[in-house]
C-alpha positions as CSV (number, residue, x, y, z in Angstrom):
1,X,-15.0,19.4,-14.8
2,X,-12.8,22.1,-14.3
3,X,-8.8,21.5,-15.0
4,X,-5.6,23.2,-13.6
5,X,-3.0,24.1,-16.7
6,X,0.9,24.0,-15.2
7,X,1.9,27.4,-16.3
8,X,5.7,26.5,-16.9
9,X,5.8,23.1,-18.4
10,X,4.4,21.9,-21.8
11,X,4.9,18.0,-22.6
12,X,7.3,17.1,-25.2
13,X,6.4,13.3,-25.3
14,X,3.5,11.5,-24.9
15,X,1.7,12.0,-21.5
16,X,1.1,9.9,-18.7
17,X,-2.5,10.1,-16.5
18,X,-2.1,9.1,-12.1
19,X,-5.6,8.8,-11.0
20,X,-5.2,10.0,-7.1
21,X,-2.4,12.2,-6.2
22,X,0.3,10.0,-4.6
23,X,3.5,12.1,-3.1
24,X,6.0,9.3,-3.0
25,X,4.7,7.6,-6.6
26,X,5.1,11.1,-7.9
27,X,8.7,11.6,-6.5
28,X,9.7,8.6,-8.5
29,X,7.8,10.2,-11.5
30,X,9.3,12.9,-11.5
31,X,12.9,11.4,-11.4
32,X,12.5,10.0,-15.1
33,X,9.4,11.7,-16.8
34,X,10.1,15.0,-19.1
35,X,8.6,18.3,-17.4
36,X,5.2,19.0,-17.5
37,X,4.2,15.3,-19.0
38,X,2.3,14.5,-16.4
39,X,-1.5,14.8,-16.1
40,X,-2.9,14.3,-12.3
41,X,-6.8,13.3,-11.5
42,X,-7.4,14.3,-8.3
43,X,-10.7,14.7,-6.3
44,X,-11.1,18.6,-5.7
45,X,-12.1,18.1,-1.8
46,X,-9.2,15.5,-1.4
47,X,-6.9,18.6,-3.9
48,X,-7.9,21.4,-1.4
49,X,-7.6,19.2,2.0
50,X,-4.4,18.2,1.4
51,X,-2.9,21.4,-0.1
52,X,-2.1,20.0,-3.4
53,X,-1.5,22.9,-4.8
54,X,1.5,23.9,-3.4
55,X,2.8,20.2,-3.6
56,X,2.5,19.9,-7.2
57,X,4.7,23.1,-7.3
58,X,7.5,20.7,-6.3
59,X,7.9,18.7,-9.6
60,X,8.5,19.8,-12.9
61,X,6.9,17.1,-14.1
62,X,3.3,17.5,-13.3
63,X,1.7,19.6,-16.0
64,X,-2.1,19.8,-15.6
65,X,-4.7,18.2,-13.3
66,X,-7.7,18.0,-13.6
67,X,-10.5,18.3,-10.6
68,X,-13.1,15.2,-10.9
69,X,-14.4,12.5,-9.1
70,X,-13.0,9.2,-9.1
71,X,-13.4,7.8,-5.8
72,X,-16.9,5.4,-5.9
73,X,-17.3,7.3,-9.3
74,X,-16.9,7.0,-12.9
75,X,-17.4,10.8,-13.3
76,X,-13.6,11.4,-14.3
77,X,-14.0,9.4,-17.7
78,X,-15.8,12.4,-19.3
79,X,-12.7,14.8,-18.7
80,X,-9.8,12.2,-19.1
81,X,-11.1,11.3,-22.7
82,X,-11.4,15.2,-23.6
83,X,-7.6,15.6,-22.7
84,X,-6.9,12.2,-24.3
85,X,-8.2,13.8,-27.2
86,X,-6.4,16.7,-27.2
87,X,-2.8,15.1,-26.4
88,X,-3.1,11.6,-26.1
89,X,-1.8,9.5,-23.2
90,X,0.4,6.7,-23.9
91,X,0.2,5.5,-20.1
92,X,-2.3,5.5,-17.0
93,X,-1.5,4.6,-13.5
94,X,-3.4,4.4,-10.7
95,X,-1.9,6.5,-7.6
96,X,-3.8,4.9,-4.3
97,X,-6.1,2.3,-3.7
98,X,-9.2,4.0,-4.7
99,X,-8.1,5.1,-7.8
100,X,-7.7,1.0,-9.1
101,X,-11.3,0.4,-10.7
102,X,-11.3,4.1,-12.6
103,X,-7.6,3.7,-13.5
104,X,-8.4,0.3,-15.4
105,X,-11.6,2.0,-17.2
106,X,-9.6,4.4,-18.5
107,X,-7.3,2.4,-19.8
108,X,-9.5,0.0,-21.4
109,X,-11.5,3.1,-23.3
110,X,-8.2,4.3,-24.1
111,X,-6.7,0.8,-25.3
112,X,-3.9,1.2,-23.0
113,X,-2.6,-1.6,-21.0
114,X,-3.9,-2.1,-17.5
115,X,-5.0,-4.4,-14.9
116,X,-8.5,-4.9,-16.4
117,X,-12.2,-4.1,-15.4
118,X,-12.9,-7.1,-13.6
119,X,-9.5,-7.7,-11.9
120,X,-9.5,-4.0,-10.8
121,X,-13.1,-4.8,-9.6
122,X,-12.2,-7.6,-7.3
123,X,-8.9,-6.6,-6.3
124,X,-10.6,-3.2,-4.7
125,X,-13.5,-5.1,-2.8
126,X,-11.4,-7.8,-0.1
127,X,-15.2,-9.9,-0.3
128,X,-14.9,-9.8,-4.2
129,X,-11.4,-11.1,-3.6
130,X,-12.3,-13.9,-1.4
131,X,-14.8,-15.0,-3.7
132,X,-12.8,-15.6,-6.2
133,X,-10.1,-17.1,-4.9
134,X,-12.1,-19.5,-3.4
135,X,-14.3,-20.7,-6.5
136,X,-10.6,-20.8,-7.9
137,X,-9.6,-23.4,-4.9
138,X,-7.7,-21.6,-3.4
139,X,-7.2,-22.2,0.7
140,X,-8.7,-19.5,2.8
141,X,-10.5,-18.6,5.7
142,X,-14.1,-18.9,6.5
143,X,-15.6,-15.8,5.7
144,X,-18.9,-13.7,5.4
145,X,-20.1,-10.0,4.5
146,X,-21.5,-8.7,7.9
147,X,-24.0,-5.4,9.0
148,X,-24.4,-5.3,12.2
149,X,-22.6,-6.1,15.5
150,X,-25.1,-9.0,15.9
151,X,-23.7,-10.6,12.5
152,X,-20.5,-10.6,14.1
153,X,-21.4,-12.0,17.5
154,X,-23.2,-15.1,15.2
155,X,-19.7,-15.7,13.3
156,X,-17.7,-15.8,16.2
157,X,-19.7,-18.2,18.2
158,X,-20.4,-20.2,15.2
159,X,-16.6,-20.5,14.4
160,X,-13.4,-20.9,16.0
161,X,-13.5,-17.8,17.9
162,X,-10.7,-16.0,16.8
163,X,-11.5,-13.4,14.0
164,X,-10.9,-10.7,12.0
165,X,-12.9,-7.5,11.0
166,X,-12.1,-5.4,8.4
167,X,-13.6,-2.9,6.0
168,X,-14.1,-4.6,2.3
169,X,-13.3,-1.7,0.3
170,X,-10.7,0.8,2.5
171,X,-7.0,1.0,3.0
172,X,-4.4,1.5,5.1
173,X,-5.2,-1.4,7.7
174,X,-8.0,1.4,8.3
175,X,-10.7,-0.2,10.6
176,X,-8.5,-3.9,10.7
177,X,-9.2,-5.2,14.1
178,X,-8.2,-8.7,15.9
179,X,-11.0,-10.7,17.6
180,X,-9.8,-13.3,20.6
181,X,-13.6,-14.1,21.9
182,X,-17.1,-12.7,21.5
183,X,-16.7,-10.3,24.8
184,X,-14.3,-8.3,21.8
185,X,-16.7,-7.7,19.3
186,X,-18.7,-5.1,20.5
187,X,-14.8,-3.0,20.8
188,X,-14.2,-4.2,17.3
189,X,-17.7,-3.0,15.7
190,X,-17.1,0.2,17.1
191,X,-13.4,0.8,15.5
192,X,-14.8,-0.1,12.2
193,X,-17.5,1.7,11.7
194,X,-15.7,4.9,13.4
195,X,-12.5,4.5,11.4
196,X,-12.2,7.6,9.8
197,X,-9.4,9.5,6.8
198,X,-10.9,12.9,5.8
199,X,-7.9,14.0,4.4
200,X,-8.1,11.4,1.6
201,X,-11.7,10.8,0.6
202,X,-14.1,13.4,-0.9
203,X,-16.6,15.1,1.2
204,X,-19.6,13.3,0.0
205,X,-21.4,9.5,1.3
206,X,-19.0,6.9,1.2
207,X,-20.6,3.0,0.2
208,X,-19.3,0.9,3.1
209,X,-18.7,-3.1,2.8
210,X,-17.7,-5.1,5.7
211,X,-16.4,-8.6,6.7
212,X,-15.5,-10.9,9.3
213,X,-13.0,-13.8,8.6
214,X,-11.9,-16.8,10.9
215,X,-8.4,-15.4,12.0
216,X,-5.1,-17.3,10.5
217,X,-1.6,-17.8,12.3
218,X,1.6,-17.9,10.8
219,X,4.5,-15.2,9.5
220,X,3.2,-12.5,7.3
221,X,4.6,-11.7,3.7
222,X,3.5,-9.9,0.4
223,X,4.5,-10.6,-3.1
224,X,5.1,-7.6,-4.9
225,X,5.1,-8.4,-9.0
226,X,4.9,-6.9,-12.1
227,X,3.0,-8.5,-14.5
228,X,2.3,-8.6,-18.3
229,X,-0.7,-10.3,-20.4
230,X,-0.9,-12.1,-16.9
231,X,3.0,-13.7,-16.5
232,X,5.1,-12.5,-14.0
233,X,7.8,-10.5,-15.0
234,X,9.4,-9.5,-11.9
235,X,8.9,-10.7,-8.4
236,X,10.0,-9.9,-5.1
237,X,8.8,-11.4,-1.4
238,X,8.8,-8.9,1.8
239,X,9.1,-10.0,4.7
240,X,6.9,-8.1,7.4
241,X,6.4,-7.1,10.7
242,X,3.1,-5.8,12.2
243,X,2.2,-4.6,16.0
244,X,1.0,-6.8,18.4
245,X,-2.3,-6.2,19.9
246,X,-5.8,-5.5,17.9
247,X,-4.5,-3.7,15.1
248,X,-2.0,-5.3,13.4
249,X,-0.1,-2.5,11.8
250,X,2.4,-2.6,9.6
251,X,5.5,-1.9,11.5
252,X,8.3,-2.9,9.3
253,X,9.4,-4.5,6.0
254,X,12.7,-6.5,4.6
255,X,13.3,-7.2,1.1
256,X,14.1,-9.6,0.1
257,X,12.7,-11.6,2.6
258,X,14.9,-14.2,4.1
259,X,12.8,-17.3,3.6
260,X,13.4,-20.8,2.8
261,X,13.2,-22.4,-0.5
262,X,10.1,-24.2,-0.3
263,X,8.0,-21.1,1.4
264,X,9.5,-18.8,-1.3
265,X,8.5,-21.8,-3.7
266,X,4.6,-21.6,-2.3
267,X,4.7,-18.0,-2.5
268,X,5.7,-18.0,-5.9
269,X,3.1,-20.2,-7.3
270,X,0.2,-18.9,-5.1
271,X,0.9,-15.7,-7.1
272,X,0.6,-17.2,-9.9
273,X,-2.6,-19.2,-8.9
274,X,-4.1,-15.3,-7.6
275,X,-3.2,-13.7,-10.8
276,X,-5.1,-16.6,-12.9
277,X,-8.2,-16.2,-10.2
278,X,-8.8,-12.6,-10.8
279,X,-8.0,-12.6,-14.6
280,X,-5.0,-9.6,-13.9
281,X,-3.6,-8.4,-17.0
282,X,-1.0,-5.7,-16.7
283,X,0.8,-3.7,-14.2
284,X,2.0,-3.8,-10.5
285,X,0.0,-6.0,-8.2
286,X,1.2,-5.8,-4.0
287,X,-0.5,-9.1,-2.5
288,X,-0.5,-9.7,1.6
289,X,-0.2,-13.4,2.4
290,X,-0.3,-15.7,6.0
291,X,1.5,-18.5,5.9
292,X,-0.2,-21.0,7.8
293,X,1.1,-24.2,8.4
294,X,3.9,-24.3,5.5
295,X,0.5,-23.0,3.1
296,X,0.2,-19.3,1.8
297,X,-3.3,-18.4,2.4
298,X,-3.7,-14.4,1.0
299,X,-5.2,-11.5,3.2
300,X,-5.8,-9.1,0.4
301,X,-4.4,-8.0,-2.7
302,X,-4.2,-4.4,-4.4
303,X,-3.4,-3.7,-7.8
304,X,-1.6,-0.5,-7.8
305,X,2.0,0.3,-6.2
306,X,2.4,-0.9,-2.8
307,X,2.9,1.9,0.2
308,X,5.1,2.0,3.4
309,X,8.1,2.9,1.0
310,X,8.8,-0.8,0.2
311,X,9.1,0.7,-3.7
312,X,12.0,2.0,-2.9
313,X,13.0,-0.7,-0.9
314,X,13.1,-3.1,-4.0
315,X,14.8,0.1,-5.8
316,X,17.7,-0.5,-3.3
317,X,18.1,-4.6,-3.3
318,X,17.7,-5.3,-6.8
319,X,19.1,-2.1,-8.4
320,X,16.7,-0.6,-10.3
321,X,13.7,1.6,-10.4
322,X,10.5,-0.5,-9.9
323,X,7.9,2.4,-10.4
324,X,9.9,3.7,-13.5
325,X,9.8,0.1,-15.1
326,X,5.7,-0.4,-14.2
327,X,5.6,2.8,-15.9
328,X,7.6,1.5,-18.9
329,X,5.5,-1.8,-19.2
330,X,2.3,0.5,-18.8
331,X,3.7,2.4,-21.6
332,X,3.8,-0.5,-23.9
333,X,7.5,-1.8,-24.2
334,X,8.9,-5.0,-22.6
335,X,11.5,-4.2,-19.9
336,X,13.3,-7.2,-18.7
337,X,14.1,-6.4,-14.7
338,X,16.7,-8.0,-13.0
339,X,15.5,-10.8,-10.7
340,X,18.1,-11.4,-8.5
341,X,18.9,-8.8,-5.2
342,X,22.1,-7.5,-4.8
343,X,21.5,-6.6,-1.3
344,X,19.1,-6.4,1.6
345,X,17.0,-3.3,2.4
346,X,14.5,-2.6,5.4
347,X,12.4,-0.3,6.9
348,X,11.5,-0.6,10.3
349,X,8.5,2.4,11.8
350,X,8.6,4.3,15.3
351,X,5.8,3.9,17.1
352,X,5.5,5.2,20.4
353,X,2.7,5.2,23.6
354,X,-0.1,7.5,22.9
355,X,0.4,11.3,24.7
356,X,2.0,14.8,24.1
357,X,5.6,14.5,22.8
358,X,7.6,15.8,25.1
359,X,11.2,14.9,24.0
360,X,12.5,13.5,21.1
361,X,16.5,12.2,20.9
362,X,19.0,10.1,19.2
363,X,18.2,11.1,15.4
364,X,21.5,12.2,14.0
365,X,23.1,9.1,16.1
366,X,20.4,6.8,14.3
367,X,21.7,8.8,11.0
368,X,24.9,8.0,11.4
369,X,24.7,4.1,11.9
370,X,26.6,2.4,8.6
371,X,24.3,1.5,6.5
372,X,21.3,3.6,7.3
373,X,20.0,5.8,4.3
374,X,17.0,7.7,5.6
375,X,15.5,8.4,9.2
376,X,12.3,10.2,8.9
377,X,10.9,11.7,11.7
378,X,7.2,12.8,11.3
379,X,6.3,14.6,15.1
380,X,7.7,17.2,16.9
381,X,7.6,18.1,20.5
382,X,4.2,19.6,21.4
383,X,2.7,17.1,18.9
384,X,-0.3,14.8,19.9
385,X,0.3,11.3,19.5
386,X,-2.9,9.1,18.8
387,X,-2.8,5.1,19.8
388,X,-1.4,2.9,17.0
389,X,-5.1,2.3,14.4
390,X,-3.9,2.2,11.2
391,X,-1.2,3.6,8.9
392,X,-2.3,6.6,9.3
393,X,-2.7,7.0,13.1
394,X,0.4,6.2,15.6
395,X,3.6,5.5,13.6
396,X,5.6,8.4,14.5
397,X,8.5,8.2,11.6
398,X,10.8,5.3,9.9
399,X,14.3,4.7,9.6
400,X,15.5,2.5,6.0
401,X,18.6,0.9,5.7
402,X,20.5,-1.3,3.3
403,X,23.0,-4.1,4.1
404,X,25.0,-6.6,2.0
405,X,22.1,-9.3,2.9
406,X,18.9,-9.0,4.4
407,X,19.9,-9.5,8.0
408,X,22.6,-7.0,8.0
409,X,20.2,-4.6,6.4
410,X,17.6,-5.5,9.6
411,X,20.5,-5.2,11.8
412,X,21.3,-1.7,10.8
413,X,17.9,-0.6,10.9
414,X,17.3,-2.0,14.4
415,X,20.4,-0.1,15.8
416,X,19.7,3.0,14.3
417,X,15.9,2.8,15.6
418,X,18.0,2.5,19.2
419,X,19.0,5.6,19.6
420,X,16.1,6.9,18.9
421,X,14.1,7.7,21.9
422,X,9.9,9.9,21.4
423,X,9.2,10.8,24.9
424,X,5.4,11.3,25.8
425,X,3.1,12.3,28.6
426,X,2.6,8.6,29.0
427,X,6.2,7.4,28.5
428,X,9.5,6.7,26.0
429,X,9.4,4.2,22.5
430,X,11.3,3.3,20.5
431,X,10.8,0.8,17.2
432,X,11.7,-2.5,16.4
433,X,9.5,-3.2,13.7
434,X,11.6,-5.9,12.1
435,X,11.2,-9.7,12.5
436,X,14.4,-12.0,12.6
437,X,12.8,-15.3,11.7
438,X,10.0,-16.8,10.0
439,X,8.7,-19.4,12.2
């Protein structure tokens, strides 16, 4: 497989291996690891679709990549053991969801810590998932692994109603869509299997899995946790906030989430109880949880960083890096954390109807707003906005502010995301992508 040397950088130290280029995880990389120490596997379609080249100009700390397939494939062990060989790696990370399952194979032929085969296995099929957590007694939806629209219709009439289809082995809430009757299904069918992201997969046949679950009600969290030989080192609870209608979106995050004891309690030791089910080992694991009557009930789990910025979320309430101490832990030492926040911080996304932009207003006012650290804006006028499908399609931008608690760090988030006003053919929005209360 062919492989890219970085003219300008030679490593110093040991090296460290990201399976699927990841801009944002490599940002934070590049913030603490020594020039050039950083060794990239990327797909060569997903390399040249998404200009990689020029991005990886913009951090001294990627050195070489190397062109192989790793998406569905175990074709980038062959390469990653001959560079291993050459300079070893002391640490391998997995950069998206894809890259989970060939991130924890390389590890294990390397002996370096990682989530493990089988965990990495499960946690990247959501019908894997559900199997095990269920022969582990854990509460959770009625479920089954559908293949045709007809398999849906059955479920639907056969359960409460109310349902949820999804992809088994995608991201992004790519394909997620909401089901109130049977009339809906035929709508819901269609989205799935038409749910596209060219930009990030290779250009060759993609192995599809699908599901349909009985549909749960309650306020939506995730756990994000570090763990080591299987204990929880470090773990924080988001609070989020996803769009009404059929595709429920992600449209904002607060860490840490203000919840009461007892819910934070149940959260705590479902984590614990997940972990144990899928036999995790080592690393970051980003878990989506329901919770349903006063009982977490999980939605899916990855075991790589989690997205949607709410890394550096935790980086702002508790005070310190949380990709640079996964890294340290994958490395093999024993950070120790701190587990209490020192303030709140939230994201909240702009979405707006779907149309032309036409205008766009109220950023620098948003900017200004005390406590606001970042608006980010990614349309311009001219720009054609798509309907709100995933976390790729229809968020327009996101504004991330910090507060002394939670709720002042919502507050200033939801004021700045006030000024801001994305006109379209079809009319204004603006974003209030934050949640107040629990329920």
């Amino acid at each position: 497989m062919p492989q890219i040397p970085h003219s300008s950088h030679t490593p110093t130290t040991g090296r460290t291996l990201l399976v699927g280029f990841n801009r944002a995880l490599v940002t934070e990389l590049d913030s603490f690891l020594p020039p050039g120490s950083l060794t990239v596997v990327e797909e060569a379609d997903v390399y040249r679709k998404k200009g990689l080249e020029r991005a990886r100009q913009s951090f001294s700390c990627v050195g070489e990549v190397i062109l192989a397939p790793y998406q569905q494939s175990e074709a980038c062990l062959d390469p990653v053991l001959a560079a291993h060989a050459h300079t070893p790696f002391t640490a391998v990370v997995p950069g998206q969801e894809y890259a989970v399952a060939p991130t924890a194979l390389i590890a294990e032929r390397l002996g370096l810590r990682g989530a493990g085969t089988t965990a990495a296995g499960t946690l990247s099929d959501k019908l894997a998932l559900r199997r095990s957590t269920t022969a582990a007694g854990m509460p959770g939806p009625r479920f089954q692994e559908v293949r045709s629209l007809e398999d849906v219709a059955t479920f639907i009439t056969q359960t409460s109603g109310q349902a949820v289809l999804k992809p088994a082995n995608r991201q992004a809430s790519l394909g997620v869509t909401l089901i109130d009757s049977v009339d809906e299904v035929a709508y819901a069918w269609r989205e799935l299997i038409s749910a596209e992201e060219p930009r990030q997969v290779a250009d060759r046949p993609w192995k599809h899995r699908y599901l349909v679950e009985e549909r749960l009600h309650g306020p939506e969290f995730s756990v994000e946790a570090l763990a080591s030989g299987g204990e929880m080192i470090f773990v924080n609870i988001t609070q989020k906030s996803v769009a009404a209608g059929p595709h429920p979106v992600e449209t904002g995050h607060l860490v840490p989430a203000p919840v009461p004891e007892p819910v934070a309690e149940a959260l705590l030791q479902s984590m614990r109880r997940l972990i144990a089910a899928v036999g995790y080992d080592t690393g970051i694991l980003h878990a989506e949880w329901i919770v349903q009557d006063g009982q977490p009930i999980v939605i899916e789990c990855a075991g790589r960083a989690p997205g949607d910025n709410i890394c550096e979320l935790i980086n702002q309430a508790y005070g310190f890096s949380f990709v640079q101490t996964a890294w340290s832990l994958l490395a093999g030492d024993t950070p120790q954390p701190s587990r209490q926040a020192r303030q709140g911080a939230a994201i909240a996304f702009l979405t707006s109807p779907p149309g032309t932009v036409t205008h766009i207003t109220g950023t620098d006012t948003a900017r200004a707003v005390p406590g606001v650290m970042q608006v980010s804006l990614s349309v311009h006028e001219g720009d054609v906005i798509p309907s709100l499908r995933s976390s790729w399609l229809g968020r327009q931008g996101f504004v991330v502010a910090v507060g002394p608690h939670s709720a002042a760090a919502a507050d200033a988030a939801a004021a700045a995301v006030s000024h801001i006003t994305i006109t379209t053919g079809n009319g204004e929005a603006s974003a209030d992508g934050l949640a107040r209360d629990v329920g």
